[in-house]
C-alpha positions as CSV (number, residue, x, y, z in Angstrom):
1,X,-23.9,-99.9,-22.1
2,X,-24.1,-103.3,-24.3
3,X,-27.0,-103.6,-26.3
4,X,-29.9,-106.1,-25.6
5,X,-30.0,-109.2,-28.5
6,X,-32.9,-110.4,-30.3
7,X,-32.7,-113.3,-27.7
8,X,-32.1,-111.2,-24.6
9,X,-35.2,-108.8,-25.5
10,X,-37.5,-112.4,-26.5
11,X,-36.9,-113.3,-23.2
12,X,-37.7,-109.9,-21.7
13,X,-40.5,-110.1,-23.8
14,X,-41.8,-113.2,-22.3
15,X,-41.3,-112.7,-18.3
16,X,-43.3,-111.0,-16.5
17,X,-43.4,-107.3,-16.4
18,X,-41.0,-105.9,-13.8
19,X,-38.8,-102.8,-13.3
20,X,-37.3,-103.1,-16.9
21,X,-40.1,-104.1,-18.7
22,X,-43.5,-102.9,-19.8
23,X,-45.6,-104.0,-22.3
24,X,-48.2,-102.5,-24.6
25,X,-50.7,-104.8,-26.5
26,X,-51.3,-101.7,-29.1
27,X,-51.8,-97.7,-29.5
28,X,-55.4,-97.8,-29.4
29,X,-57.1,-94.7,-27.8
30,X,-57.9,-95.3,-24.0
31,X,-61.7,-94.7,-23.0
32,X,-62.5,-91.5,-21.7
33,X,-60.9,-90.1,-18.4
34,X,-58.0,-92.4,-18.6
35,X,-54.3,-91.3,-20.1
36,X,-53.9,-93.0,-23.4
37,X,-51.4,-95.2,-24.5
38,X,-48.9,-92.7,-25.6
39,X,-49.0,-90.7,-22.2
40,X,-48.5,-94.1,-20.5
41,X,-45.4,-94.9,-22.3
42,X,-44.4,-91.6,-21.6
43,X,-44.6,-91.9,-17.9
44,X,-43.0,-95.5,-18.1
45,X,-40.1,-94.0,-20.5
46,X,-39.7,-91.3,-17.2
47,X,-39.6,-93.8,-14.8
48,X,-36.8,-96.1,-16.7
49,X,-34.9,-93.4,-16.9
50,X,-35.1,-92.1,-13.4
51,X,-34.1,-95.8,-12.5
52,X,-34.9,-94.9,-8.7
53,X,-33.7,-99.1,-8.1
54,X,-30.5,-98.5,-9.4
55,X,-30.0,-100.9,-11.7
56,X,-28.0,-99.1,-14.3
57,X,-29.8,-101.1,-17.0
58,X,-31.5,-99.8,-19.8
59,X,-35.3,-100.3,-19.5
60,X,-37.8,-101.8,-22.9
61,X,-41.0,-100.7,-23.7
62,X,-43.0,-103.3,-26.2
63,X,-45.2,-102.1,-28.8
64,X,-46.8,-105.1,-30.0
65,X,-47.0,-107.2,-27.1
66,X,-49.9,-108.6,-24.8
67,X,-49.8,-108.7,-21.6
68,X,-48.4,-112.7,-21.3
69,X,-45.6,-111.8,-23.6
70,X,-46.9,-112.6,-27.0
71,X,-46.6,-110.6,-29.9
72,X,-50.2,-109.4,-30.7
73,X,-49.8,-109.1,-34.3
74,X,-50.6,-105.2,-35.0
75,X,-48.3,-103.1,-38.5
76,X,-45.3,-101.4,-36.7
77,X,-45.7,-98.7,-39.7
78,X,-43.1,-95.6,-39.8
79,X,-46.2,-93.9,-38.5
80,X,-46.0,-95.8,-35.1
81,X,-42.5,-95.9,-35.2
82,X,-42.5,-91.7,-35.2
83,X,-44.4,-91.6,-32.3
84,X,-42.9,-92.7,-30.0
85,X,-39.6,-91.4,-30.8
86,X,-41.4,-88.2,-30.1
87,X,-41.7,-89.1,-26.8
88,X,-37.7,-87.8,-26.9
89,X,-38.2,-84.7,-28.2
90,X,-41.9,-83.1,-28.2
91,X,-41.0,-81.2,-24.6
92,X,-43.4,-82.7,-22.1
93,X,-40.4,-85.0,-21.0
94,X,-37.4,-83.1,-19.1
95,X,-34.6,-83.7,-19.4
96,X,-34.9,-85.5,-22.7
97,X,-34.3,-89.1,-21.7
98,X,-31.7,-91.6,-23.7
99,X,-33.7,-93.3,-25.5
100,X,-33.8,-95.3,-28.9
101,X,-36.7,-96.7,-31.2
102,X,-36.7,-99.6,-33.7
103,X,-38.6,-102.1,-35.1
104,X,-38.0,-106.0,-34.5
105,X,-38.5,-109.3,-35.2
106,X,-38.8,-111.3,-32.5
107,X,-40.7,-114.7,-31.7
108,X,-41.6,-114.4,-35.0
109,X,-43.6,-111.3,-35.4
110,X,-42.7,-107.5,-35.5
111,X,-43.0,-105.7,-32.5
112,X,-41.7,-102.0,-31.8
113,X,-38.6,-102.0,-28.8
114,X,-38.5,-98.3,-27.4
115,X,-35.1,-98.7,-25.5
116,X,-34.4,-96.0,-22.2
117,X,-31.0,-95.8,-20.5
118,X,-30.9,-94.1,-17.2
119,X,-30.9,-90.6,-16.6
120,X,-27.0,-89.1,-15.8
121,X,-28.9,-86.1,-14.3
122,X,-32.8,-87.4,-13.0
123,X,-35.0,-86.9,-11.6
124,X,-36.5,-86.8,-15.4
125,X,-40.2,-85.2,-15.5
126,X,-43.4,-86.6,-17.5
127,X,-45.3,-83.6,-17.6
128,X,-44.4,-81.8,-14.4
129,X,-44.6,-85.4,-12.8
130,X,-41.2,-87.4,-12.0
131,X,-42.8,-91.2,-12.8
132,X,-40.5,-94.3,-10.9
133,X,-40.4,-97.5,-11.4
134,X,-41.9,-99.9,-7.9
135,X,-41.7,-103.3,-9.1
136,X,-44.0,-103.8,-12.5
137,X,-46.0,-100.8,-12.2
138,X,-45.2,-97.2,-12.3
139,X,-46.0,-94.6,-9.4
140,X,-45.4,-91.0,-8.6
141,X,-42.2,-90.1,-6.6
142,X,-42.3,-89.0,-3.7
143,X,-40.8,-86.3,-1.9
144,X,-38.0,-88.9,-0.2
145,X,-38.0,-90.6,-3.7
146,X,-36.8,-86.9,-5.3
147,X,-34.1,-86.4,-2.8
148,X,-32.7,-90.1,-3.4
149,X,-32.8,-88.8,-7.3
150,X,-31.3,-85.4,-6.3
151,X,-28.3,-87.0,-4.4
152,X,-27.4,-90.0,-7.0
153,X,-27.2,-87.0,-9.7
154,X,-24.4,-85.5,-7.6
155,X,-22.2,-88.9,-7.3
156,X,-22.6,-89.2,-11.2
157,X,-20.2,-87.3,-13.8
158,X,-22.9,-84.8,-14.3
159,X,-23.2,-82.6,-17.4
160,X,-21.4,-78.8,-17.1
161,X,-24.2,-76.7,-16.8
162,X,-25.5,-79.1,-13.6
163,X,-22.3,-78.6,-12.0
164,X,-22.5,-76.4,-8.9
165,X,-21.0,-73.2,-8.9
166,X,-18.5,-72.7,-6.0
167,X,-18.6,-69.5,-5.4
168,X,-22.3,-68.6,-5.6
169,X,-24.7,-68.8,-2.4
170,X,-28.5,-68.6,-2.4
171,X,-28.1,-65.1,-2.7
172,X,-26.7,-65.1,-6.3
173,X,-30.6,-66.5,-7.6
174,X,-33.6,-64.7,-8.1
175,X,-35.3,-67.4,-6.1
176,X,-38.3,-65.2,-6.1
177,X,-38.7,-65.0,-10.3
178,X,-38.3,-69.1,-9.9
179,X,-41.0,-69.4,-7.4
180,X,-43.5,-67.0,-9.5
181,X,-42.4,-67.8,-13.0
182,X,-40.6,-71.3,-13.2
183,X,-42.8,-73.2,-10.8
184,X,-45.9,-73.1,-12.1
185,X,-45.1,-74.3,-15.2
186,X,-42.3,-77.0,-14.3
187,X,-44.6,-78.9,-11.5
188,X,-47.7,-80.3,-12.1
189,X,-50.7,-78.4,-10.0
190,X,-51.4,-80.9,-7.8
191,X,-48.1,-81.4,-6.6
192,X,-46.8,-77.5,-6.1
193,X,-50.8,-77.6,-4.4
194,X,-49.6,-80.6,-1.8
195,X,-46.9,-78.0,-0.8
196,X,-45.0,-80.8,0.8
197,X,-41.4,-79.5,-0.5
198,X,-39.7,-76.9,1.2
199,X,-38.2,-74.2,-1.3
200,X,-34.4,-75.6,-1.5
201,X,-35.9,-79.0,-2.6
202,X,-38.0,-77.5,-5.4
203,X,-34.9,-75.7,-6.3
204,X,-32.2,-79.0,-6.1
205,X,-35.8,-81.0,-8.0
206,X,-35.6,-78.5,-11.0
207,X,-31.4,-78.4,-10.8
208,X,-31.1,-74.8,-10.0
209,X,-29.0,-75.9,-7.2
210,X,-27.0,-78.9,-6.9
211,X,-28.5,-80.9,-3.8
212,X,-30.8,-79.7,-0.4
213,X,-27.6,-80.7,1.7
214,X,-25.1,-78.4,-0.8
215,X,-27.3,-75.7,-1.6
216,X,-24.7,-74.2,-3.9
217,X,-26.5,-72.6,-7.5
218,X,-25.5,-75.1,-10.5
219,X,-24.2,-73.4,-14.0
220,X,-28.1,-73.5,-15.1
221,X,-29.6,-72.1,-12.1
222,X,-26.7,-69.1,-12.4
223,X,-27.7,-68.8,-16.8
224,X,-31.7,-69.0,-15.9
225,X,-31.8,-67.4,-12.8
226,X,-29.0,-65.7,-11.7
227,X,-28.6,-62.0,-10.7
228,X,-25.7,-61.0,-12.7
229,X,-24.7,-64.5,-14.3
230,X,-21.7,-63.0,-15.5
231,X,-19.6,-62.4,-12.5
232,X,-19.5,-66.2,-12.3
233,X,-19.5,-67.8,-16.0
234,X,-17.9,-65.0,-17.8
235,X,-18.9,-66.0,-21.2
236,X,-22.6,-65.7,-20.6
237,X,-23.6,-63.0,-22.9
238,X,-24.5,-61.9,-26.3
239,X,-22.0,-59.4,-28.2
240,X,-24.4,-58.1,-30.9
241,X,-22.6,-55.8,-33.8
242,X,-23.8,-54.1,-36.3
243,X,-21.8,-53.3,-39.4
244,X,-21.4,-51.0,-42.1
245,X,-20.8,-52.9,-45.1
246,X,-20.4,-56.6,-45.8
247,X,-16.9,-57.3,-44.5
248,X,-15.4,-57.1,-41.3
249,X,-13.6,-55.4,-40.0
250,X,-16.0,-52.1,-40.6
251,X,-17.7,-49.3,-39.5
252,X,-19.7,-50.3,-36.1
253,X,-22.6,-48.9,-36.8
254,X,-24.4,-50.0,-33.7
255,X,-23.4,-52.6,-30.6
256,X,-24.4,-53.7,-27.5
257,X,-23.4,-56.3,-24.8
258,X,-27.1,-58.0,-24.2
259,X,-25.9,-59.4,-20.4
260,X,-28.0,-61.1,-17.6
261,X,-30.0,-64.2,-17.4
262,X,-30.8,-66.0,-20.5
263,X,-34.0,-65.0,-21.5
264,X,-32.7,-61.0,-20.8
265,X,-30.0,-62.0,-22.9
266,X,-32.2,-63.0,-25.7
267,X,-34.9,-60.3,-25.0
268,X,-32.1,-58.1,-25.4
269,X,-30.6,-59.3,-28.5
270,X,-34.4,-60.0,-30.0
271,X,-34.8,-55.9,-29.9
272,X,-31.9,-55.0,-31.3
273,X,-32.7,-57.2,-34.5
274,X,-35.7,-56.4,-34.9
275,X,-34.6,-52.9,-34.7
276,X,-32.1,-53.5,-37.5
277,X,-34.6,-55.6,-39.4
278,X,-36.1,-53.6,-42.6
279,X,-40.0,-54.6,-43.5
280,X,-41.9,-53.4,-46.5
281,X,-46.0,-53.7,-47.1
282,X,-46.7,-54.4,-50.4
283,X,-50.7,-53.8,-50.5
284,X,-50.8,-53.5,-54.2
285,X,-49.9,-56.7,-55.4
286,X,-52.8,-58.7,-54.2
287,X,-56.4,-59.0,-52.5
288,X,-54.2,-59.4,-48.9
289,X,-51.4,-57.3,-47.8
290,X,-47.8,-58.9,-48.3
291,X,-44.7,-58.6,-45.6
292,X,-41.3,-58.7,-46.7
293,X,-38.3,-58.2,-44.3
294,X,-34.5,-58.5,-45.0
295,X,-34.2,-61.2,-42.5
296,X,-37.0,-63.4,-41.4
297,X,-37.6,-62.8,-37.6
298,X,-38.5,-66.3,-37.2
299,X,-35.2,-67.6,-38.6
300,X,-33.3,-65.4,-36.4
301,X,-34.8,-66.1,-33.3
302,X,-34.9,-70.2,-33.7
303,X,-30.4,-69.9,-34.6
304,X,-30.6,-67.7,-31.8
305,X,-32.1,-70.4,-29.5
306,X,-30.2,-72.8,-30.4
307,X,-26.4,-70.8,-30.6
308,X,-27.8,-70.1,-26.3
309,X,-28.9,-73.8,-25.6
310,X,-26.3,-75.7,-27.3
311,X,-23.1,-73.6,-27.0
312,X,-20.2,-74.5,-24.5
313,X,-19.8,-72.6,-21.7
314,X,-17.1,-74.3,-19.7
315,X,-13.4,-73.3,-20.2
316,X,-14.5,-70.6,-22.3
317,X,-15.0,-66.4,-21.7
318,X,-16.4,-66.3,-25.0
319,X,-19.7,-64.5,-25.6
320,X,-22.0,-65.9,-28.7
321,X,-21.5,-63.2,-31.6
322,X,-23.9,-61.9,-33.4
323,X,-22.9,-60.1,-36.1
324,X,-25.1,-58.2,-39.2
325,X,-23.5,-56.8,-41.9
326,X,-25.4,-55.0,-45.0
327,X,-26.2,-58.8,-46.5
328,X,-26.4,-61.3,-44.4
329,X,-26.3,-62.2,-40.0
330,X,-23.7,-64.4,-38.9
331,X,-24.1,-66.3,-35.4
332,X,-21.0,-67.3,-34.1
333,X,-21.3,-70.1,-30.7
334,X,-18.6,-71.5,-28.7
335,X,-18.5,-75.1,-28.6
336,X,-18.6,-77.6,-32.1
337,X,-20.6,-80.3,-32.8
338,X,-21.3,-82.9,-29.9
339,X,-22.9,-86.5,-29.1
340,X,-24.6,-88.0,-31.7
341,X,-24.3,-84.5,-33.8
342,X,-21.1,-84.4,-36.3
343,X,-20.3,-81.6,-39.0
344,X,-21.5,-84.4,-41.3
345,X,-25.2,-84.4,-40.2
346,X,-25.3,-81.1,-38.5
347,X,-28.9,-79.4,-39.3
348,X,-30.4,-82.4,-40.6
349,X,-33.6,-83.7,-39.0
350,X,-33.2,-86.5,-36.3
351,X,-29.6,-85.4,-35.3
352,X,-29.7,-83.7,-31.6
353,X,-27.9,-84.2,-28.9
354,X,-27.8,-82.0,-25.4
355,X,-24.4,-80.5,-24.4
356,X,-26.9,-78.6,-21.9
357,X,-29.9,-80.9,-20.8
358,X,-30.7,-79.1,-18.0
359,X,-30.3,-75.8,-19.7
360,X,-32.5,-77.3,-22.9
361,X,-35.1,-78.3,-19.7
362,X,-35.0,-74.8,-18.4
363,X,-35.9,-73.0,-21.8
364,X,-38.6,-75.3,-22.8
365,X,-40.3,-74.7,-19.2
366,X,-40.0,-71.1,-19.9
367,X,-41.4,-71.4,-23.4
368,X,-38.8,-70.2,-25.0
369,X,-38.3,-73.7,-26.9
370,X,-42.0,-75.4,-27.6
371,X,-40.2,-78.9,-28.4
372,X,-36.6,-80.6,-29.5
373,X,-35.0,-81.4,-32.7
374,X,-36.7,-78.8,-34.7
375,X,-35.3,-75.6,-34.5
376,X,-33.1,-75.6,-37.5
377,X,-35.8,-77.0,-39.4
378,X,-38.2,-74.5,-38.2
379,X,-35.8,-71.8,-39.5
380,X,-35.3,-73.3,-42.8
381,X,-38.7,-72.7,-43.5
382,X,-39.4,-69.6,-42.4
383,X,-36.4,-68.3,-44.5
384,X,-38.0,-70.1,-48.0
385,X,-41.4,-68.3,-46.7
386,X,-39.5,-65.1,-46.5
387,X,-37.6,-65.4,-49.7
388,X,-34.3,-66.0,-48.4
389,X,-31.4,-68.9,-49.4
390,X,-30.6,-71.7,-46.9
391,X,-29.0,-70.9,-43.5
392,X,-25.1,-72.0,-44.2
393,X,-23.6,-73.6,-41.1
394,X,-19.6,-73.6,-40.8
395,X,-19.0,-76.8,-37.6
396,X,-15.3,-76.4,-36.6
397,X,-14.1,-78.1,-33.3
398,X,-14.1,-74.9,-31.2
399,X,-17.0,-73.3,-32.4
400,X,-20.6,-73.2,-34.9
401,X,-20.9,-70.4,-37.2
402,X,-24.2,-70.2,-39.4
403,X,-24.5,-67.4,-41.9
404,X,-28.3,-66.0,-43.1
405,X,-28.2,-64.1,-46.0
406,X,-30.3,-61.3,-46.7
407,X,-33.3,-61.6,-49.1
408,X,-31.9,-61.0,-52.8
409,X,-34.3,-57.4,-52.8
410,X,-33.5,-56.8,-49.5
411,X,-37.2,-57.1,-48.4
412,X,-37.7,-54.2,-50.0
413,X,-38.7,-54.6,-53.8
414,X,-41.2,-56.8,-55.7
415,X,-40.3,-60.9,-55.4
């Protein structure tokens, strides 16, 4: 998708609001009872990339504009800037929309241009909410709106894990543990209250099955909900090993295949490190009690999350590998770098991409992500906190191995 120009976006500037355009004079707090600006952009950011009209044209949000089009004048400081880019990635915006931030210079003043591009896989949700575009303002989707989302996602080349599975029927989902768990926290209250959507659209709405009219369970709805995920994307599992020693191969001093939907496969795989995971109280040392462990559960638990959400699992029976020896873990994921995400930048803050959207969508609804981007960061620190070296990450085309290394005392001694 080309681009917009300084001159193209002037001149979107200057027209009137419409279905690619909105406009916002400044980030000033609303009065009370009314969203503020931020949750405003949000919902127009949903909307743009829903692109219910079909333009296939990337939709501009201005920061810094009044409502006839001039510039009003206010600092576009790094601080506004990082706001709304995390719009993208803070979690209350599913799937993470396309989008891109910047600051310009046009008609002579700086204004700040958040860019969307439509949605390969909408609808896309604003806090439970799926926001469209009807002419210049925005407005709630309906029902008939959703399905017209629903059925464009199935003519587009839609991501792997939104791809229905051929083989599976209704009967392959817990649709029950969706209705009670997943539903309450992926719709907004007032809409599951309206109860105007009959059970096969809520599924096809949340991309747990690929439309009302093919109600055939997509790779995500099989990972998150299915009853024995394995029988129809064999790699869907954690192999965890542990070793005797520090190389391989060793003696196995424990293993287990942790199976099932993904947050059984992670439950699974959580116990069995803690189990393995060595903790000493020092209560001598200071006027408050001091944890150490050999491996920061934190750390573990954020790679783990993001070996599940980012890994490949098309054209591949291979499980994620976890593997602990006597000084260090080593995570081993199917699938290399992807998008925007090289071996160059891999880790670093800002790079993320979504090899599974929808999957990504899924585990933040569950909770089992609280926002984007941050996971590898969030385990960096917890590992400084627990006295360990940096996570090492090894990116090869095929596959992501990062290696934690066990505190230097092995959580055991005095730091």
């Amino acid at each position: 998708m080309t681009p917009y120009s300084d001159l193209d976006l002037e001149a979107m500037m200057a027209d009137l609001e419409s279905e690619l355009v909105e406009r916002k004079e400044s980030l000033r707090k609303a009065p009370p009872g009314r969203d503020g600006p931020i949750e405003r952009i949000r919902q127009a950011v949903c909307a743009f990339a829903n692109d219910l009209p079909g333009h296939g044209r990337a939709g501009v949000v201005f920061v810094g504009a009044r409502d006839d089009g001039t510039p009003s004048g206010i600092p576009i400081t790094d601080r506004l800037l990082q706001r709304l880019a995390d719009i993208r990635s803070d979690g209350h915006t599913l799937p993470p929309p396309v989008m891109s931030v910047a600051k310009r210079k046009l008609a002579g003043s700086e204004v700040a241009v958040l860019t969307v591009h439509p949605s390969d896989a909408p609808p896309v949700r604003a806090r439970g909410r799926v926001w469209i575009r009807v002419g210049s303002r925005r407005a709630i989707a309906t029902a008939q709106d959703e399905r017209i989302l629903n059925e464009r996602r199935r003519h587009h080349d839609a991501p792997f894990d939104a791809c229905p599975v051929s083989r599976a029927t209704l009967a392959d989902l817990d649709v029950r543990r969706f209705e009670e768990d997943y539903l309450p926290r992926a719709f907004d209250p007032e809409l599951l209250a309206a109860n105007d959507r009959t059970a096969e659209e809520r599924l096809a709405a949340t991309r747990m099955i690929a439309s009302v009219d093919e109600p055939v369970p997509t790779v995500v709805g099989m990972l998150v909900f299915g009853r024995s995920p394995r029988d129809f994307i064999p790699g869907a599992y954690v192999q965890f090993l542990r070793m005797g020693g520090t190389e391989f191969p060793g003696p196995v001093l424990d293993e287990a295949r942790c199976t099932g939907p993904i947050s059984t496969q992670l439950e699974r795989l959580f116990g069995k490190l803690d189990s393995h995971n060595r903790t000493a109280v020092d209560i001598t040392s200071g006027p408050v009690e001091e944890r150490r462990s050999t491996h920061s559960a934190v750390a573990l638990r954020q790679i783990a999350y993001n070996a599940v959400m980012h890994r490949t699992y098309e054209a591949t029976n291979a499980p994620i590998r976890v593997t602990w020896y006597d000084d260090r873990v080593e995570i081993m994921s199917p699938g290399g770098a992807y998008g925007v995400v090289t071996a160059e930048n891999f880790g670093q803050p800002g790079a993320a991409d979504y090899r599974n959207p929808s999957l990504a969508e899924s585990m933040r609804v569950l909770g089992l992500v609280q926002r984007f981007g941050v996971g590898i960061g969030i385990a960096r620190a917890a590992l400084r906190r627990n006295g360990q070296p940096e996570p090492l990450f090894d990116v090869q085309p095929n596959w992501v191995r990062c290696v934690l290394k066990a505190r230097p005392d092995g959580g055991v001694g005095v730091p």
